[in-house]
C-alpha positions in Angstrom: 80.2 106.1 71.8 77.6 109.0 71.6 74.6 109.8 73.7 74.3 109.3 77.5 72.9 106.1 77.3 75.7 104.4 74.8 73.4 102.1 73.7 75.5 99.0 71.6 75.2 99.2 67.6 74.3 96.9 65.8 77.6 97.2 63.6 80.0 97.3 66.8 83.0 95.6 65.9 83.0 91.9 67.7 86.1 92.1 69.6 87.6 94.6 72.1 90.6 95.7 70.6 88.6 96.4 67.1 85.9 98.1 69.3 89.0 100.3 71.1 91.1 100.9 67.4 88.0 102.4 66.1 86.8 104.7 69.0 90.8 105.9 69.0 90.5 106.9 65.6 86.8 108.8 66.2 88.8 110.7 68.7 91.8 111.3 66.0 89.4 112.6 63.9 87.6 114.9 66.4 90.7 115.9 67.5 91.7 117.3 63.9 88.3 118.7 63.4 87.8 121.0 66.3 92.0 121.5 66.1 91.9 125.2 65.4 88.5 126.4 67.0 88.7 128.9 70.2 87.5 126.8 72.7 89.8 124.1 71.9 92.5 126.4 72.4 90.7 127.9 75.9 90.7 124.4 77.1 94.7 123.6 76.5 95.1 126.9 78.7 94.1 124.8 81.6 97.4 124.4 83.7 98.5 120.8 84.0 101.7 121.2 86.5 102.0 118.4 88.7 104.6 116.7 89.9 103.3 113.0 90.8 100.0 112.5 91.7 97.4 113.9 89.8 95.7 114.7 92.6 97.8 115.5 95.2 97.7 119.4 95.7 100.9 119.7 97.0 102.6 118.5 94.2 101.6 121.6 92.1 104.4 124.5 92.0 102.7 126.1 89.5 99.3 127.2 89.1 96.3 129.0 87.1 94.9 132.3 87.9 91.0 132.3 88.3 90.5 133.9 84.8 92.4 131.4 82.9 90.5 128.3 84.3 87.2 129.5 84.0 87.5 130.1 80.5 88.8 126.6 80.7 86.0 125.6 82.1 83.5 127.9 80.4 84.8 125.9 76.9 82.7 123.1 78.1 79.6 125.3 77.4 81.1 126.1 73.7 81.5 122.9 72.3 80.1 121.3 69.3 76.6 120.5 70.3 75.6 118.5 67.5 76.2 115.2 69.3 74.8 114.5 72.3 77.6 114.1 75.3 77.9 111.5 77.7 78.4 113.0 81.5 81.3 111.9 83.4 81.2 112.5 87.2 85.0 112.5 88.1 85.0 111.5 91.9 88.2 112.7 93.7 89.4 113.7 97.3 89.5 117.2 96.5 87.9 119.2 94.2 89.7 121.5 91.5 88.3 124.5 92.8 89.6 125.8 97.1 86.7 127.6 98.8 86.9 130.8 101.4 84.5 131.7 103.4 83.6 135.7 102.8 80.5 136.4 104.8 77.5 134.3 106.0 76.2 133.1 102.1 79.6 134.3 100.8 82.3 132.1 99.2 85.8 133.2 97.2 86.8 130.2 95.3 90.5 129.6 94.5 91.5 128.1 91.7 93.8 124.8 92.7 94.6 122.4 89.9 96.7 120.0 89.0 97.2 117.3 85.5 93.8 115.7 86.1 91.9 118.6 85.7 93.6 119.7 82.3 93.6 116.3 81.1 89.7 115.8 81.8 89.2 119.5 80.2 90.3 118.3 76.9 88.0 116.0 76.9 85.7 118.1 74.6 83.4 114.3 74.1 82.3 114.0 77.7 80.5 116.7 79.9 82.2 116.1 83.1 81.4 116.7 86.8 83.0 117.1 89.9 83.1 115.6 93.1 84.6 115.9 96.0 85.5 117.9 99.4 86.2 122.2 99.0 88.7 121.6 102.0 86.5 123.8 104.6 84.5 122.8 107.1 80.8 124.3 106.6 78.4 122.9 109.7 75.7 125.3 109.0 73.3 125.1 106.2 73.5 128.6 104.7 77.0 128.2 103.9 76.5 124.6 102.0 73.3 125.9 100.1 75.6 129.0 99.3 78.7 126.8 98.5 77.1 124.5 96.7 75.3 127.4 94.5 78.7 128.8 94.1 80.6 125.5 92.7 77.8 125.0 90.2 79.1 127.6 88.1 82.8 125.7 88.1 80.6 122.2 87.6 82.1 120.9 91.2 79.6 119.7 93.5 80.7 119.7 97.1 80.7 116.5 99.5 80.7 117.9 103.1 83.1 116.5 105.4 83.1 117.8 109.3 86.2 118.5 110.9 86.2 115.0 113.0 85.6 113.1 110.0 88.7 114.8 107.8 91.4 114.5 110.6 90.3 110.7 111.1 89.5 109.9 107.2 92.4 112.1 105.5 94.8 112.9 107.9 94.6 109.6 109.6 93.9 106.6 107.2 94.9 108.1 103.9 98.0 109.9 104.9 98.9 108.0 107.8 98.2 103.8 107.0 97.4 104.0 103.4 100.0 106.3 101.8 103.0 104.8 103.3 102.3 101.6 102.7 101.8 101.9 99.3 105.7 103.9 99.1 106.8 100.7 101.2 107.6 102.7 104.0 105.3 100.3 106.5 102.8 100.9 108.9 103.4 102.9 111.8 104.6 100.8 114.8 101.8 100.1 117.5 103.2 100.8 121.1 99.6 100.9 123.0 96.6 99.9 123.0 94.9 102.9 122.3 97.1 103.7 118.9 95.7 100.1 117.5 92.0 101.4 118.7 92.9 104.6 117.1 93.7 102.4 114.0 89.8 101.0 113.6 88.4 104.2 114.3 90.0 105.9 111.5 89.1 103.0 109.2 85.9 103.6 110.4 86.0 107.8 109.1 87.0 106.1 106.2 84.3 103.9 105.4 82.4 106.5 106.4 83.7 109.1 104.4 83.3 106.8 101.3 79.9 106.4 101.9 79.1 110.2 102.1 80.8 110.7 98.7 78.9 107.7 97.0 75.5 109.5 98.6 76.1 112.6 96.8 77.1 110.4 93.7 74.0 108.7 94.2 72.4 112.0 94.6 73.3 113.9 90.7 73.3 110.5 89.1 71.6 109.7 85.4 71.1 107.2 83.8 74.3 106.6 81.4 76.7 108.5 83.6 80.3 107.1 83.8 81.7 107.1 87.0 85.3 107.8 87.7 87.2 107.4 91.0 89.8 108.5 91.5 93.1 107.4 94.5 93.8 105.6 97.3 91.3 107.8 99.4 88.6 106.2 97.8 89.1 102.7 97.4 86.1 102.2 99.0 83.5 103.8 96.9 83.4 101.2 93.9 81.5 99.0 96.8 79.3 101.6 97.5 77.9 102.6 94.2 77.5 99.2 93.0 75.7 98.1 96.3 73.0 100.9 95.3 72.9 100.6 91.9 75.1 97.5 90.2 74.1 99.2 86.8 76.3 102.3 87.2 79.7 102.4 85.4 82.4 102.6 87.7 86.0 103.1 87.0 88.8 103.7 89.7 92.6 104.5 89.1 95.0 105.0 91.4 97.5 107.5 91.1 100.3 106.0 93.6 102.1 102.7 93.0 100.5 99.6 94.3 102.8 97.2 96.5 103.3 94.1 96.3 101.1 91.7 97.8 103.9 91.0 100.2 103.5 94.1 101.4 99.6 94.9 101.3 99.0 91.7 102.9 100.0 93.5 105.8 97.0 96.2 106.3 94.6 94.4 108.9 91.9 96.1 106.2 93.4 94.6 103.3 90.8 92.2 102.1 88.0 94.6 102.6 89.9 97.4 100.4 90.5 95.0 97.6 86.8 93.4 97.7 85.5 96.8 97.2 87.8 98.3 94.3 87.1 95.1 92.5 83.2 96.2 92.4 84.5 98.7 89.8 84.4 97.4 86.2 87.7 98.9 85.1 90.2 99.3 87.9 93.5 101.6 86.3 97.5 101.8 87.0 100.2 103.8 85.9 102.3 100.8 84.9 101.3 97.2 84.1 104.1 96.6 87.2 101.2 97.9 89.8 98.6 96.2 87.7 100.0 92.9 88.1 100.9 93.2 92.3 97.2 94.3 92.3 96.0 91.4 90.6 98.8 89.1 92.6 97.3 90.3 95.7 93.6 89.8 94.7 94.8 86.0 93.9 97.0 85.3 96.9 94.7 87.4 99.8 91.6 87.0 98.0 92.2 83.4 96.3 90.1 84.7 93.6 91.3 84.0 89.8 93.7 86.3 87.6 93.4 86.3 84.0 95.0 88.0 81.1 92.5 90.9 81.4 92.1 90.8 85.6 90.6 89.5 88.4 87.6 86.7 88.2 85.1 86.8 90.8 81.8 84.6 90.8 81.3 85.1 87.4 82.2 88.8 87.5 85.3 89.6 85.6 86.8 92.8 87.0 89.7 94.5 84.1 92.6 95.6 85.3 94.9 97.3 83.3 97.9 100.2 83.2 97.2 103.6 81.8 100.1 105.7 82.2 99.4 109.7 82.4 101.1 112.4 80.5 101.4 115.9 80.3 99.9 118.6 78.3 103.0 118.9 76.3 101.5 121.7 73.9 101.6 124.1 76.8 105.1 123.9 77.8 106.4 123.9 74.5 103.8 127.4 73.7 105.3 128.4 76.8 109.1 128.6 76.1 107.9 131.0 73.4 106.6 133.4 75.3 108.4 136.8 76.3 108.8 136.2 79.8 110.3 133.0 79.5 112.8 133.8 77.0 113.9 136.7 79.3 114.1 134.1 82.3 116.1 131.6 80.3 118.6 134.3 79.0 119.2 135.0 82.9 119.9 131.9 83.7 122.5 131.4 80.7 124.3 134.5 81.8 124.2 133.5 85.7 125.5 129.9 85.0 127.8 131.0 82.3 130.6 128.1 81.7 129.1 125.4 84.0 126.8 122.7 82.7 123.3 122.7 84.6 122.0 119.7 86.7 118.4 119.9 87.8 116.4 118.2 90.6 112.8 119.4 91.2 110.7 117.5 94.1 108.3 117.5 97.2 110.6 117.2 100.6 109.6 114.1 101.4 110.9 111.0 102.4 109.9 109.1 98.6 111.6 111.6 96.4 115.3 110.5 97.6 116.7 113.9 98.0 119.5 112.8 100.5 120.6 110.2 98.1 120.7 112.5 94.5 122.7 114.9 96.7 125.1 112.4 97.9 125.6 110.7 94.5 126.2 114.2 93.3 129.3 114.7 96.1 130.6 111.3 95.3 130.8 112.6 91.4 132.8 115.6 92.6 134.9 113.4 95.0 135.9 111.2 92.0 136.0 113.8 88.9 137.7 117.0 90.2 138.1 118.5 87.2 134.2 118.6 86.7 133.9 120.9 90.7 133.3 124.5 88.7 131.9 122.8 85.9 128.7 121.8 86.9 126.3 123.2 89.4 122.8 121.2 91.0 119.4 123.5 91.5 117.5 121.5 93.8 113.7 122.4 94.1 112.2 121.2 97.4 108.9 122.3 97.8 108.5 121.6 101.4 105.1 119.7 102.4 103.8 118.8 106.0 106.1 121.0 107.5 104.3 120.0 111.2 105.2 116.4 111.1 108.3 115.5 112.9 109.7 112.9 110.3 109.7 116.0 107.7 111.1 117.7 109.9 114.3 116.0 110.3 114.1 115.0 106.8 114.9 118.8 105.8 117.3 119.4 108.5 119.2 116.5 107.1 119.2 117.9 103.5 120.1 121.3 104.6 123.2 119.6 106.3 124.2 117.4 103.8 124.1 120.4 101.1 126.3 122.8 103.8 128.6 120.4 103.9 129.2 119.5 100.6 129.1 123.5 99.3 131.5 124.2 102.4 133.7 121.2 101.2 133.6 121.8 97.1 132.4 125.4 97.1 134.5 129.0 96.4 134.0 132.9 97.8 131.7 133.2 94.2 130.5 129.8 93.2 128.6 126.8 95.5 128.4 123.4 93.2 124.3 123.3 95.0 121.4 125.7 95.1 119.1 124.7 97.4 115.7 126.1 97.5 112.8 125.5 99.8 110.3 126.9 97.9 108.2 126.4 94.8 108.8 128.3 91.3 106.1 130.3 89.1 104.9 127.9 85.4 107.1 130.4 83.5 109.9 130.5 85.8 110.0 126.7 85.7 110.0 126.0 81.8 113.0 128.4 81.5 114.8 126.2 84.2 113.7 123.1 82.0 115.2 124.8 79.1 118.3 125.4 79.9 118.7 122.3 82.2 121.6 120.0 80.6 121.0 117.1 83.0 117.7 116.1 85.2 118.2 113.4 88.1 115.2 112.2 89.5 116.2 110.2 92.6 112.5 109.0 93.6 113.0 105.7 96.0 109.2 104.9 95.3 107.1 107.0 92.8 103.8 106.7 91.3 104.7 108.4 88.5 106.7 111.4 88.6 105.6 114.1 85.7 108.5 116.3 86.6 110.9 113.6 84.0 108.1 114.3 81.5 108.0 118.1 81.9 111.8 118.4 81.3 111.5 116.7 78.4 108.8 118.5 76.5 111.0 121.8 77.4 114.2 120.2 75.9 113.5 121.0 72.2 116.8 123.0 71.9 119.1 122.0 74.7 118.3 118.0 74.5 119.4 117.2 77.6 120.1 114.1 79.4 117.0 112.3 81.9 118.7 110.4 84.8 115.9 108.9 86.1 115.1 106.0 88.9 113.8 102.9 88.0 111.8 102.8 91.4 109.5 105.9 89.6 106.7 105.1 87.3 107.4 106.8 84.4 110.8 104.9 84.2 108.4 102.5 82.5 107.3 105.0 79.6 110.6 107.0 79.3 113.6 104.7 80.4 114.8 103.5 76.9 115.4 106.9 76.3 116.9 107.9 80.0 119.5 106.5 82.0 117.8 104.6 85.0 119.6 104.1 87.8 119.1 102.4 91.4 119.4 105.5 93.9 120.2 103.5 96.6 123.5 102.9 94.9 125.3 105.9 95.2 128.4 105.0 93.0 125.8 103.5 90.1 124.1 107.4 90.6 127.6 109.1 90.7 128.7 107.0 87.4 125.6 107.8 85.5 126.2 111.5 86.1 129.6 111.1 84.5 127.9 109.5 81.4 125.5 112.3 81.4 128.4 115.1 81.3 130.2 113.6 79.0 127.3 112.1 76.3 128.0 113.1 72.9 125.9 115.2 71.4 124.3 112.8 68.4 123.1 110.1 71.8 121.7 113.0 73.3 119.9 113.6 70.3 118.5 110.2 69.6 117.5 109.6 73.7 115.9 113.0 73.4 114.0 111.9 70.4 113.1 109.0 71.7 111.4 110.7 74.8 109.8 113.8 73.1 108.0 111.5 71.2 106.4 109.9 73.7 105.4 112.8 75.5 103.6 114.6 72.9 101.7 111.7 71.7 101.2 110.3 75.6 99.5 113.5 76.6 97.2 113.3 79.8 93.7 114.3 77.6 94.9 111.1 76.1 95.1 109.2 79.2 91.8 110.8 80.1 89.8 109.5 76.8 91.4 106.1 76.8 90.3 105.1 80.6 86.8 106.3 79.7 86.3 104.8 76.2 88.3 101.4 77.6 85.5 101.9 80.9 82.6 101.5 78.0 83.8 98.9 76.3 84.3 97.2 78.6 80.7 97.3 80.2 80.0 96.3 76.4 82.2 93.4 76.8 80.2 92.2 80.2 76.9 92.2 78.0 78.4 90.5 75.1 79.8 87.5 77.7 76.6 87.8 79.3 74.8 86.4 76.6 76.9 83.7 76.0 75.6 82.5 79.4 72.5 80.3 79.7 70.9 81.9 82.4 68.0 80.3 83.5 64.8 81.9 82.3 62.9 82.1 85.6 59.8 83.0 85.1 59.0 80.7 82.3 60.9 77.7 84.2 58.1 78.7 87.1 55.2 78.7 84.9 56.0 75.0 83.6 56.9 74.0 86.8 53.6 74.4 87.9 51.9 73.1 84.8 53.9 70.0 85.1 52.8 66.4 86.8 56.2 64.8 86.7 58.9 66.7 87.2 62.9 65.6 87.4 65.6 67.5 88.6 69.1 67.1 88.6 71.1 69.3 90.8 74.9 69.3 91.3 76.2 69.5 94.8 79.8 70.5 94.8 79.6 74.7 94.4 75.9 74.4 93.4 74.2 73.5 96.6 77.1 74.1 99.0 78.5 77.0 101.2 80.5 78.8 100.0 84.1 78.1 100.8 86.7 80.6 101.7 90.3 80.1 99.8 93.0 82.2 101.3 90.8 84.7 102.8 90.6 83.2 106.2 94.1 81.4 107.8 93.8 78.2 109.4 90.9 75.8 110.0 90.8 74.4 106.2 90.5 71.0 107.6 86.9 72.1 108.4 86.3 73.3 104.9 87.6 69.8 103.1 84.5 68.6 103.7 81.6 70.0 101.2 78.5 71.1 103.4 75.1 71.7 102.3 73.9 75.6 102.3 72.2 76.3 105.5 69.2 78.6 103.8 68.8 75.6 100.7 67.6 72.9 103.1 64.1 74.3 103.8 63.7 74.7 100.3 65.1 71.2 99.4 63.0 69.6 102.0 59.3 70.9 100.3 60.8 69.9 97.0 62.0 66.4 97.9 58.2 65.9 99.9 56.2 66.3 96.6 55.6 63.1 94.6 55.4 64.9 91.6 58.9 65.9 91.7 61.8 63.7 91.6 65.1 65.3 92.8 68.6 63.5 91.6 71.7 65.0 93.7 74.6 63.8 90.6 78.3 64.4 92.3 81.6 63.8 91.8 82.2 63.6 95.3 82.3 60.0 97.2 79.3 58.3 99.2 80.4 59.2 102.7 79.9 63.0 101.8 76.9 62.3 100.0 75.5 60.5 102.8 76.6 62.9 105.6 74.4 65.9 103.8 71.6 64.0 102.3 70.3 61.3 104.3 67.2 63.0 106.0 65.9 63.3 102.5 63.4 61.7 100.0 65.8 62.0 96.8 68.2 59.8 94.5 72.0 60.0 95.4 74.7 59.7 92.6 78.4 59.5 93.9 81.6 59.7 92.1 80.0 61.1 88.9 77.5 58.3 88.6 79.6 55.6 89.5 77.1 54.5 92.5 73.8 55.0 93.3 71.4 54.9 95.4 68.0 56.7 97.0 68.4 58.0 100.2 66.4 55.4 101.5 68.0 52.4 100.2 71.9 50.7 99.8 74.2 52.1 97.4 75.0 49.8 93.7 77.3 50.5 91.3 77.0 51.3 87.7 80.8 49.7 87.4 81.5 48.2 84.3 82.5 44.0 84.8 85.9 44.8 82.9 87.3 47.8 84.2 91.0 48.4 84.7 92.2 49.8 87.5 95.7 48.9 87.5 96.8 52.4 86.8 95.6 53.5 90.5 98.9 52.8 92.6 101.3 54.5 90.1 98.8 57.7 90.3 98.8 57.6 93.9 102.7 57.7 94.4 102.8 60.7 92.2 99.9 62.3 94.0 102.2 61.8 97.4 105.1 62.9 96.1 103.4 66.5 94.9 101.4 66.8 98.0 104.7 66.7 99.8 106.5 69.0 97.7 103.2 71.4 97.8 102.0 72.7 101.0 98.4 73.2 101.6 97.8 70.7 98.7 96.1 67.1 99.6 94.9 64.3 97.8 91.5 62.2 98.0 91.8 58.2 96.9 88.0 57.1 95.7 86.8 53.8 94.5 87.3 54.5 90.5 89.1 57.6 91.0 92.1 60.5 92.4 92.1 63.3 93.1 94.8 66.0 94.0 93.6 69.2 95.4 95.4 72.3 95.9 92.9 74.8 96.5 94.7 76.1 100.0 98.5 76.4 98.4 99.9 79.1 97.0 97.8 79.8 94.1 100.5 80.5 91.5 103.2 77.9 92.7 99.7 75.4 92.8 99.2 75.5 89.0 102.9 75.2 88.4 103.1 72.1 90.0 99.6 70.8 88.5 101.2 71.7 85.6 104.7 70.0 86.0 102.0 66.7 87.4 99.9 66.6 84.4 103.4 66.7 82.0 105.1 63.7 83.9 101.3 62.0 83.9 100.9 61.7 80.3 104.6 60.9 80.0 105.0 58.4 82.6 101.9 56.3 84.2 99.0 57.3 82.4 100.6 56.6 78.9 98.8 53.9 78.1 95.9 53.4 80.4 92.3 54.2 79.9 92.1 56.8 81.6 90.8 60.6 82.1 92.5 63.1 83.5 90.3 66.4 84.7 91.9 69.7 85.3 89.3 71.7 87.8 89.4 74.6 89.4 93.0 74.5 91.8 92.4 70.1 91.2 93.6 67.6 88.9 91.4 64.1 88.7 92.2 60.7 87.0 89.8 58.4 86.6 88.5 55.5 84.5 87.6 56.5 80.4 83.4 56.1 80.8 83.1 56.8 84.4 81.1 60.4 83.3 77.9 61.9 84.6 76.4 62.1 81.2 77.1 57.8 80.9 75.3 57.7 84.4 72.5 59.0 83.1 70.8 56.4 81.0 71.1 53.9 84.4 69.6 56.8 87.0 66.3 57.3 85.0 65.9 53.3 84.5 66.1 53.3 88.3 63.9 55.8 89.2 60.8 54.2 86.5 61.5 51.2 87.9 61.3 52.6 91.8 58.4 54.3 91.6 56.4 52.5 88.9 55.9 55.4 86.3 53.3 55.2 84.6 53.1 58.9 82.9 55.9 60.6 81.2 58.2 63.0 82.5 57.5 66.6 81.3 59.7 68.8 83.3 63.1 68.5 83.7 65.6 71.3 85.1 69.5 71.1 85.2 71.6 73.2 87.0 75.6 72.1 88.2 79.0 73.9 88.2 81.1 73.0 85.3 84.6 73.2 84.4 85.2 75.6 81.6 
């Protein structure tokens, strides 16, 4: 899609996944186009090392030096220029780029990347911005103008964020509520009043803080600009875009798992954060496993639709949909070629001579399930002795919030458990562990890839975890063995060719280390295979250009449904309206003219909601239509009389109940448009299977009318709702409705029987006679207007 304002050819292919096969082979083409040119190769020197999170900075133990990024950068301005680019702003917590303060109009920027910006630098198609906090405070306005100047040159632009704001927004909601609930590790336990108070005001800084990144957004916005959010510190800013400007292009991904609905249901902000990501257009996963609790909890907290492709909402259809990151694989596999490397990997063979190599590289933190790898590890010695001087584990903890208590204790712990277990196992020259609290150098890291024989990856809850696909793409030679945990994201993409295993279960960990040890060497091969397949065709530019071309299309697809909509021209229908002399229209009432009703949004007090109301800000408007005599207003409902009454009786108009089955005007007594001969000897055998499901389905109720039933079950639990419709409608059509004239109507979260005839459209013919009749018509109608909620 070329140009900033991707304008729809004519010769698009008609459906999505036609649309998405061809822009993936454009790109295959580009790709081998541009495959030996200079700045392509600039832009693959952009480091990718991150552990987890593409965007968390601490999970980086390797980074660039200024010089290498900026000709990364500076690649951007060497492109191909002979099609126009479409700009991407890429909206994250932090920008790529860590500013120092040198003098008054003075700044030092340090370079501090991770896999998102590498992946969005291959992305030679797209001229991408950035946006998003330095990580400084800057009150005065000389240092912004002269900061701001500054990141130009890098294309960042700067959202400032005062000190207050950051500890309440970042430190507080982010880190403190948000982060661990998504890892399942809960929120933090309330003890006093002030901590709950302490709780809204940093949801406050957080709102807040979204709102000054969507103001700068706002701010270096064009028309045609994709805009791409990015974590759980901004699930807010899809709301606040689209509330400016509902023409943007928004797409969000979170890098993080999402929990279960279970589990989100318990943030006190949960409906607000999930109303607001689903303002995006394309909300993104690592795994289809976080897709679907996202879309589970939109259904279940929301009570809003899921579908196939996501999350329905008045007419809005929201994609959701996994996109698993990679790796730039090129650049560890150039790397192991280098000089450097080489001489670190020949160190390494020499200082573990005779002992296989295990290899754990993670944050310290309480996710990563360092105490349990470490354990399994001592239970493998415990049970295979003859393995003790066999084998050694490197353990990498790169420690992170070393201030926080819980941290704290969490590397005290490690440190014990590891004395303990070299004191036990260990010699006077050889420990089975080396532990180290510190991060390694790019280089230093591939060599300890490469001569790694087996990597266990213990994570208890991981987003992703890009360390499994590192080790891979460094195991051309060795082909070792990926233990990995099926709690971590990538267990997904790589497990067919790993062994997963549950780290919670220490002897399943301690077994699968065996297996490792002792694999022969052609299953090694063909897991390897496997793997280093999928990392080097998986790479994170790839990731990068699929989000964004699946974020057009699917803005494409939203026009394409859009005019398969009748909307209702309203200009025109204006004009004739006022040309007219005798006008008719027939309105709907149930989700046309009434309030709208909550689902499982609000707990308790559904009996209030049973009943349909009218919508308080129509009735003024209903009134001046139903007082001119040149316009005659039919209300046509499935619902029964008594509701129809209770809403319309103060006005001049024509009442039709039970889809046309009686009628009356609002000034006279209800007749029925009955048939003489209908059967309705099928009613009691209905209504006992309607009891029996509204027992066996709570929340669900059922409503007996004069020609028809019908079961609700708009407050149950959404998904066990349409398995028992479902399981109803089967022993219907099986059982009492076999042979009985009858229709059965599925609605939305209802099931109605009711006589064959009794339809709106067969009411019809017998409403207009009525009204002719009433009011003595002597000129013909020559304005009529429809408008009702129908089924699809």
């Amino acid at each position: 899609m070329s140009g900033s304002k991707c304008n729809v050819d004519p010769a698009t292919p008609k459906s999505r996944t036609e649309r998405l096969m061809k822009e993936r082979n454009l790109r295959k083409l580009n790709r081998v186009f541009n495959l030996n040119e200079k700045a392509g190769d600039s832009l693959r020197d952009a480091d990718l090392f991150s552990n987890d999170s593409a965007l968390t900075e601490t999970e980086n133990f390797a980074s660039l030096n200024e010089e290498e990024l900026s000709e990364g950068i500076d690649g951007y301005e060497r492109q191909d220029q002979r099609l126009p680019k479409q700009r991407l702003l890429v909206v994250a917590n932090r920008l790529p780029v860590s500013a120092v303060r040198q003098g008054k109009d003075s700044w030092q920027l340090e370079i501090s990347v991770g896999g998102l910006v590498s992946a969005l630098l291959g992305l030679k198609e797209f001229d991408a911005r950035w946006i998003g906090w330095a990580g400084v405070n800057v009150p005065d306005e000389i240092g912004q103008e002269a900061l701001t100047k500054a990141l130009a040159e890098k294309k960042c632009i700067p959202v400032f964020l005062d000190e207050d704001t950051v500890h309440q927004y970042y430190n507080g909601y982010c880190n403190n509520i948000i982060w661990p609930l998504f890892h399942y590790l809960g929120l933090p336990q309330e003890d006093r009043l002030s901590t709950t108070r302490s709780f809204q005001s940093q949801f406050d800084a957080y709102k807040k803080a979204n709102q000054m990144f969507a103001d700068v957004v706002h701010e270096h916005y064009e028309d045609g600009d994709v805009v791409w959010c990015h974590d759980y510190h901004l699930m807010f800013l899809p709301r606040c875009l689209k509330e400016k400007n509902s023409n943007i292009k928004v797409g969000w991904f979170l890098h993080t798992p999402f929990p279960s609905s279970e589990i989100h249901r318990m943030l006190p902000s949960r409906r607000d954060l999930l109303e607001s990501v689903l303002a995006a257009d394309l909300v993104g996963f690592h795994t289809y496993d976080y897709a679907r609790h996202f879309v589970s909890a939109c259904t279940r907290i929301l009570g809003l639709e899921g579908t196939p492709e996501g999350v329905e909402n008045q007419g809005k259809l929201t994609r959701v949909a996994a996109f698993p990151i990679g790796i730039d694989s090129d650049r560890f596999i150039r790397a192991l070629e280098l000089p450097q490397v080489q001489d670190h990997i020949k160190e390494l063979k020499e200082r573990f001579a005779g002992r296989k190599v295990m290899l754990g590289v993670d944050r310290l933190d309480m996710i990563k399930g360092i105490p349990q790898k470490i354990l399994a590890f001592e239970e493998f010695l415990e049970e295979n002795p003859e393995w003790r001087d066999k084998v050694v584990l490197l353990q990498i903890a790169v420690p992170t919030r070393t201030d926080v208590p819980e941290y704290q204790k969490l590397s005290s712990q490690v440190h014990e458990i590891v004395g303990r277990i070299n004191g036990r196992f260990g010699t006077l020259t050889a420990v089975p562990i080396h532990h180290l609290d510190r991060s390694l150098d790019f280089h230093a890291l591939c060599a300890l890839y490469a001569v790694t024989d087996v990597a266990l990856i213990t994570s208890l809850r991981d987003g992703m975890n890009l360390v499994s696909y590192e080790f891979v793409a460094c195991q051309a030679s060795k082909k070792g063995v990926l233990i990995l945990s099926e709690f971590a994201g990538a267990a997904q993409s790589l497990g067919a060719g790993a062994l997963l295993v549950n780290p919670w279960n220490i002897a399943e960990v301690a077994a699968s280390i065996s297996q490792a040890l002792n694999m022969p060497a052609d299953e090694r091969e063909k897991m390897h295979q496997h793997n280093f397949m999928h990392v080097t065709t998986h790479t994170s530019q790839e990731w990068a250009a699929t989000f964004v071309s699946e974020l057009n299309d699917t803005i494409i697809e939203a026009q394409l449904r859009t005019r398969q909509v009748p909307f209702l021209p309203v200009k025109v229908a204006v004009e004739r309206y006022l040309q007219s002399n005798n006008r008719l229209l027939m309105l709907g009432f149930n989700a046309t003219l009434t309030e709208p009703a909550s689902t499982q949004g609000v707990r308790g007090g559904h009996i209030r909601e049973l009943q349909s109301r009218l919508h308080l800000e129509i009735k003024e408007t209903l009134k001046k239509l139903c007082d001119d005599r040149r316009t005659n207003i039919v209300i046509l409902s499935g619902s029964d009389r008594a509701v129809l009454d209770d809403n319309f009786r103060e006005y001049n108009l024509w009442l039709a109940a039970e889809n046309g089955m009686f009628l009356r005007h609002s000034t006279g007594e209800w007749m029925t448009t009955m048939p003489e001969n209908l059967n309705m000897d099928w009613v009691d055998s209905v209504k006992h299977v309607f009891e029996y499901f509204t027992e066996r389905t709570p929340g669900s109720h059922f409503e007996l009318r004069e020609t028809s039933l019908v079961w609700k079950y708009k407050y149950a639990e959404s998904h066990f709702g349409k398995l028992q419709s479902k399981d109803m409608l089967q022993h219907l059509w099986t059982g009492p409705i076999s042979n009985a004239a009858v229709d059965v109507v599925q609605g939305d979260r209802s099931v109605e029987v009711r006589s064959v005839g009794v339809t709106k459209g067969a009411a019809i013919d017998r409403i207009l006679g009525e009204i002719v009749r009433n009011k003595g018509m002597k000129s013909p109608i020559d304005y009529v207007l429809c408008a009702g909620h129908f089924l699809r």
